[in-house]
C-alpha distance (Angstrom), angle and dihedral (degrees) to the residues before:
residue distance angle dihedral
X1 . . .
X2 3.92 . .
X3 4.09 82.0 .
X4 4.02 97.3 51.7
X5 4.10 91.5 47.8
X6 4.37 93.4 49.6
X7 3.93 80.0 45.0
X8 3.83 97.2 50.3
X9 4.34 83.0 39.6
X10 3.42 87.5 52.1
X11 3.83 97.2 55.7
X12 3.74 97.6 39.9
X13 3.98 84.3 54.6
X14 4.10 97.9 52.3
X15 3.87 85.9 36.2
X16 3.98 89.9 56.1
X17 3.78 97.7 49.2
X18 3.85 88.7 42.8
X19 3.74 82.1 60.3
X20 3.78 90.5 45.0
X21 3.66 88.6 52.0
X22 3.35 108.8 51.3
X23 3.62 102.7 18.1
X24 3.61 113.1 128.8
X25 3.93 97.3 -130.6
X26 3.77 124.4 66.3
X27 4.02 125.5 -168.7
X28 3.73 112.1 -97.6
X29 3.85 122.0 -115.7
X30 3.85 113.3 -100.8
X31 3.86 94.7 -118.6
X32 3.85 88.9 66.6
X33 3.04 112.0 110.8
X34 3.72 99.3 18.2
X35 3.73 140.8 121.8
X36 3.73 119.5 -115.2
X37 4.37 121.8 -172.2
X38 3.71 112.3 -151.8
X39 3.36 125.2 -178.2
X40 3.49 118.4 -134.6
X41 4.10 111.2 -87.3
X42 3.82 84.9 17.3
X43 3.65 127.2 115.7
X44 3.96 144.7 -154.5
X45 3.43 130.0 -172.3
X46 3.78 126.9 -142.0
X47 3.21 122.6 -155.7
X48 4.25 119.5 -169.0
X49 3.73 121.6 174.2
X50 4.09 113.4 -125.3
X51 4.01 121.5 -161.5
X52 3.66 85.0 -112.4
X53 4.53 93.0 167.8
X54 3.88 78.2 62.4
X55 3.67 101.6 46.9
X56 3.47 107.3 -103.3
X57 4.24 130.6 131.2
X58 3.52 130.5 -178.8
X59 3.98 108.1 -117.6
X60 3.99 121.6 -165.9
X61 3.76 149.9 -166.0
X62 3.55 150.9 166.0
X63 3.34 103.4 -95.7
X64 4.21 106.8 176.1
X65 4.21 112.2 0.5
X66 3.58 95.1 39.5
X67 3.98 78.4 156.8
X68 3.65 98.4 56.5
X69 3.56 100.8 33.9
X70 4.00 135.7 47.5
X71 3.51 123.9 -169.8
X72 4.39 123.0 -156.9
X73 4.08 132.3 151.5
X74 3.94 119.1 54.5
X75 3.97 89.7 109.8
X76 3.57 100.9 101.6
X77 3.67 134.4 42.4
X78 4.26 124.7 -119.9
X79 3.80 94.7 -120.4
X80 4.32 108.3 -143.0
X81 3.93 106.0 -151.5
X82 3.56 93.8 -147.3
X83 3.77 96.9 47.7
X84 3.42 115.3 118.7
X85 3.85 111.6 -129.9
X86 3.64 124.2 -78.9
X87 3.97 93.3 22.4
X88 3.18 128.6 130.8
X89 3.60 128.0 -66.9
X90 4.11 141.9 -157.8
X91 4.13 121.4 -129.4
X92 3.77 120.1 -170.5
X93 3.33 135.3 -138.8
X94 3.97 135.0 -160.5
X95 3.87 115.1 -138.4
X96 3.90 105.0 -166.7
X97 4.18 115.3 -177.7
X98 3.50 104.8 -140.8
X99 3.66 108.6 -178.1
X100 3.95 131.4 -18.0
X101 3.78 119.1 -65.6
X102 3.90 141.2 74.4
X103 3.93 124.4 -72.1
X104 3.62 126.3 174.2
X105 3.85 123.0 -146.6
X106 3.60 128.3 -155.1
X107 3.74 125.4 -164.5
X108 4.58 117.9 -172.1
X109 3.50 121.9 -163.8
X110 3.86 104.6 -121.6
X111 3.36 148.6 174.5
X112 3.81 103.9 -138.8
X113 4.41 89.9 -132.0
X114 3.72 84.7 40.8
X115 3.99 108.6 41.2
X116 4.15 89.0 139.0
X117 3.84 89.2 77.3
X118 3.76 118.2 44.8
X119 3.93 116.5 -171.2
X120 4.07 84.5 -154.0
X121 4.07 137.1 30.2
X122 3.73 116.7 -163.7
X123 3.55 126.1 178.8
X124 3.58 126.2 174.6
X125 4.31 124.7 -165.6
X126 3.82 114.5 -139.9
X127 3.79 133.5 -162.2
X128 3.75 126.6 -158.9
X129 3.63 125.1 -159.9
């Protein structure tokens, strides 16, 4: 009896992080959503972790405030040493306030063959002072 329940515990584990792994919906960053105040010639970095062993990247712009707010980084992932291969890895990008106004900032999920259907939609408000 002890035997058939580890078995059936067994399955219901590799079947969950099958799921994980090739699910088509990932949990969103915390800063989505958010509110960040800049100051003009300040910066912030943001840093979201993409399902890079599956293919996916986090790609960004400027979407309202292009004049108050420039967005660069993103290109390259934060390699962990002791991440097994396929995980999960972090991209960073470089808010910059460039003058005083509101921007908004929206980040999608994507595979870059597959960029119609993102598996996550971040966007992020910005103030500059």
């Amino acid at each position: 009896m002890l035997l058939v329940v580890a078995g059936i515990l067994l399955v219901l584990g590799l079947a969950g992080m099958l799921q994980a792994l090739f699910s088509q919906t990932a949990p969103l960053p915390d800063i989505c959503g958010s509110a960040i105040t800049l100051k003009a010639g300040g910066s912030e970095d943001v840093r979201l972790t993409a399902r890079a062993g599956a293919g996916f990247r986090w790609e960004g712009a400027v979407t309202t405030g292009a004049k108050a707010v420039a967005l660069d980084g993103g290109k390259n992932f934060l390699s962990n040493k002791n991440a097994a291969e396929g995980a999960n890895a972090d991209q960073v990008f470089n808010l910059r306030g460039l003058a005083q106004g509101e921007a908004s900032v929206r980040f999608l999920h994507v595979q870059p063959f597959n960029r119609t259907e993102p598996i996550g939609d971040c966007t992020i408000k910005l103030k500059v002072e």
